[in-house]
C-alpha positions in Angstrom: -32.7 -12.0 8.3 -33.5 -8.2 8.8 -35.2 -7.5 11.5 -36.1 -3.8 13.3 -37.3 -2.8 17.1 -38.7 0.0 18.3 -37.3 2.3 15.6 -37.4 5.8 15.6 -35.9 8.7 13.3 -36.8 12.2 12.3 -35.2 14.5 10.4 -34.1 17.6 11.7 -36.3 20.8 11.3 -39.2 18.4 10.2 -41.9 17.2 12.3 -42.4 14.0 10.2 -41.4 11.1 12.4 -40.9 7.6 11.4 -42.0 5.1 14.0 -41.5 1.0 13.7 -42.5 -1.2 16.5 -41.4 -4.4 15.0 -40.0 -5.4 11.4 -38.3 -9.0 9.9 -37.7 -10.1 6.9 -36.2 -13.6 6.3 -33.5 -14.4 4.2 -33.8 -14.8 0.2 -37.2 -13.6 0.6 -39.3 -11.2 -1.7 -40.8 -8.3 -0.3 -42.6 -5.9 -1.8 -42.9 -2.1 0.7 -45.9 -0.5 -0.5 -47.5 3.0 1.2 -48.9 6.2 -0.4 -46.4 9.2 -0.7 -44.8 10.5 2.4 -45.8 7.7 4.7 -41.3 6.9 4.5 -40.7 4.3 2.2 -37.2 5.7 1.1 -36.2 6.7 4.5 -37.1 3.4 6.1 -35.2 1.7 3.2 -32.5 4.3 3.8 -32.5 2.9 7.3 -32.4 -0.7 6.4 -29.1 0.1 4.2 -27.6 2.2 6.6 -27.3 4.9 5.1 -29.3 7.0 7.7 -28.8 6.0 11.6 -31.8 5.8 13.8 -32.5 7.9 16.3 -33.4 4.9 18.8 -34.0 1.8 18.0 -32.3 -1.6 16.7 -31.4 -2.6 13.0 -30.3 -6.1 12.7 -29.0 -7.1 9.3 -28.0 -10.7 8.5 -27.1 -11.0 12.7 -25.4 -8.1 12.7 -25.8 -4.9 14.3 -26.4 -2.5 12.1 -27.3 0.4 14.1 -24.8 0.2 16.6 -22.0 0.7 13.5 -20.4 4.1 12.7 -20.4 5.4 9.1 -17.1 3.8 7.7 -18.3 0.1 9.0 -22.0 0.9 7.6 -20.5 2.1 4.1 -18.1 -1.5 4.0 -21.3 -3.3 5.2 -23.5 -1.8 2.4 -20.9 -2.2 -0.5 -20.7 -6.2 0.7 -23.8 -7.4 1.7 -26.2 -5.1 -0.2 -27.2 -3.9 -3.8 -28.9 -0.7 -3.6 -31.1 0.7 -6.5 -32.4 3.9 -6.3 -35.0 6.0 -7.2 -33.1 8.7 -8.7 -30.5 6.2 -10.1 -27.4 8.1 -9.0 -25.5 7.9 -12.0 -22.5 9.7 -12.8 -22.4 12.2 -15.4 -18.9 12.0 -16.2 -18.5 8.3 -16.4 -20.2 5.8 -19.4 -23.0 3.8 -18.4 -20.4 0.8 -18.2 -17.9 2.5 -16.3 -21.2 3.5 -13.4 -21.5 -0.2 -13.2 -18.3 -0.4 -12.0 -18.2 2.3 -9.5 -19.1 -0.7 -6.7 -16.5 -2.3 -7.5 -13.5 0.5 -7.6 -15.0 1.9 -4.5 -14.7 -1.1 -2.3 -11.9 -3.7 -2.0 -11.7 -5.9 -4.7 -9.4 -8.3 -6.8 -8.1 -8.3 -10.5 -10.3 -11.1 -10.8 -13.5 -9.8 -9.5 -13.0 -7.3 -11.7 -12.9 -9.8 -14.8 -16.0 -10.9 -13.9 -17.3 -7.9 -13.1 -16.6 -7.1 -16.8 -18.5 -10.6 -17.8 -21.2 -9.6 -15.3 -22.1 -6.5 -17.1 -22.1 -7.9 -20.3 -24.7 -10.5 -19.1 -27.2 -7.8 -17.2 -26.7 -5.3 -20.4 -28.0 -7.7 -22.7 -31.2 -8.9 -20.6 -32.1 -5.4 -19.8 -31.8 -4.2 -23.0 -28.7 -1.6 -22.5 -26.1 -3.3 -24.5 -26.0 -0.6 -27.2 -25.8 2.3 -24.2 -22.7 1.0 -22.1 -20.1 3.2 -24.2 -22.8 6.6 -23.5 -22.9 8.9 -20.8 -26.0 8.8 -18.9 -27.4 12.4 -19.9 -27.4 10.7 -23.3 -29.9 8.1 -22.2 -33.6 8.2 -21.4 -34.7 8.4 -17.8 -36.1 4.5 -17.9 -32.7 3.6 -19.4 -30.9 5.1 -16.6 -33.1 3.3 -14.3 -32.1 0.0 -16.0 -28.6 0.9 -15.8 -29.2 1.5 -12.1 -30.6 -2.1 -12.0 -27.6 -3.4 -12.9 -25.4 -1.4 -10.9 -27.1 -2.5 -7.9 -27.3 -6.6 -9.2 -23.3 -6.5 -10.4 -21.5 -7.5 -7.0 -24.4 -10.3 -6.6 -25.6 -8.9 -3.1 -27.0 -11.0 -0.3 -30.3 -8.4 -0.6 -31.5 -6.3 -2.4 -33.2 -2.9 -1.2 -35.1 -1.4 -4.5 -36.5 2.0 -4.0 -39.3 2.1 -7.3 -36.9 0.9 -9.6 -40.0 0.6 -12.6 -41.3 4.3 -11.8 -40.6 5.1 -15.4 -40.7 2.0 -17.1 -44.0 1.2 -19.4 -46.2 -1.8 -18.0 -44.0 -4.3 -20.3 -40.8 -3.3 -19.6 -41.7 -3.2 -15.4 -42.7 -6.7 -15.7 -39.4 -7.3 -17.2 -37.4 -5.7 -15.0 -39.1 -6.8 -11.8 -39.0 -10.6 -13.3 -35.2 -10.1 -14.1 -35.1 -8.4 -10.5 -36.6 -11.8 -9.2 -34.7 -14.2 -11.2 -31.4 -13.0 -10.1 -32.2 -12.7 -6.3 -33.0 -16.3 -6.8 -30.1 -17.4 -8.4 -27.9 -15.9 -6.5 -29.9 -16.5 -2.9 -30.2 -12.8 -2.3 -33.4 -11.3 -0.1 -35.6 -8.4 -2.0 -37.1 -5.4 -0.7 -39.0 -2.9 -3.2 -40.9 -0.5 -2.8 -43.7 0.1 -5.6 -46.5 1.7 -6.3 -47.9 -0.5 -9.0 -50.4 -3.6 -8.0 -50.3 -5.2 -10.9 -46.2 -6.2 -9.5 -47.1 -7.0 -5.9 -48.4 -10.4 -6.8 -44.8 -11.4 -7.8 -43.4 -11.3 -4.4 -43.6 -13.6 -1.4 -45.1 -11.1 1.0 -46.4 -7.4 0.7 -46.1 -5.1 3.8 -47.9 -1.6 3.9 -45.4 1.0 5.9 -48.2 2.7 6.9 -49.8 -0.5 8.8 -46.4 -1.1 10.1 -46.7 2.7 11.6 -50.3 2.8 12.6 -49.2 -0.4 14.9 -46.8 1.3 17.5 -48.6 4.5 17.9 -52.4 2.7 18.8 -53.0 3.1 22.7 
């Protein structure tokens, strides 16, 4: 379970602020975060991985502190617990696509033989998004809703216990965002793992268990 009190950040030199009374999401559930532009999506999402530190507030993640943990412990919790998936992919130029899918795994502690199945594992995601032929390419070879597949896959590959998508069908055609968000789906259910994406596109929000506007969620702490 996530769940988020009394949150508060801002960034420094901006005047936007980013208030949450109250937040949960239960484990292995779907969620899609929806909100027009600028409301925070990506920094609350950004919040809920860690990789930004409240200002006040809690973060609880799977019973476990998460706000109250400095920036080496928040780093090991992410590459464990959570597969992240950008919006701007944050692929590596230098490396192939196949060698980005592996950055989780030389990053973080792992064995010979998660490695071997790391190799088996993305084999298996390359073929069902469609980027089987790309794995030996650099990413400025590929198009922008390729890379966003390979970014999929990266975060899916060290089978997360949940998911934090930030718009990862932003540049897909309709066809190929219903695949990705029903491959998205499929392998958060097989593998138990709780999903949180944000999206801009209605036609995906029926998909998921639950939708939650940010804004809502900010309009409810600062009412009288």
């Amino acid at each position: 379970m996530i769940l988020c009190e009394d949150l508060q950040f801002r960034y420094e030199g901006d005047p936007f602020t980013l208030r949450v009374n109250r937040f949960s999401s239960e484990a292995k559930e779907t969620l899609a975060l929806i909100g027009p532009s600028g409301c925070g999506k990506t920094t609350f999402l950004n919040l809920l991985a860690g990789i930004l530190q409240p200002e006040s507030g809690k973060i609880r993640f799977m019973g476990e502190s998460l706000s109250e943990l400095d920036l080496p412990e928040r780093q090991q919790f992410r590459r464990e617990k959570i597969g992240m998936i950008p919006q701007n992919f944050e692929l590596l130029d230098y490396l192939t696509v196949r060698e980005n899918l592996m950055v989780p795994f030389w990053i973080g502690k792992s064995s010979r033989e998660d490695r071997v199945e790391a190799a088996k594992r993305i084999e298996e995601l390359a073929e069902r998004t469609g980027i089987s032929p790309l794995l030996e390419k650099y990413p400025t070879h590929v198009s922008q809703g390729e890379r966003q597949r390979a970014a999929l896959c990266r975060g899916l590959i060290r089978s997360p216990q949940w998911i934090l998508a930030d718009e990862p069908t932003g540049n897909l055609d309709t066809e190929n965002q219903e695949k990705i968000v029903s491959l998205l789906l499929e392998e958060a259910d097989r593998i138990g793992a709780g999903v949180i994406m944000i999206t801009h596109e209605p036609t995906l929000q029926p998909r998921f268990d639950r939708v939650v506007d940010l804004l809502e969620l900010r309009e409810e702490v600062l009412r009288p």
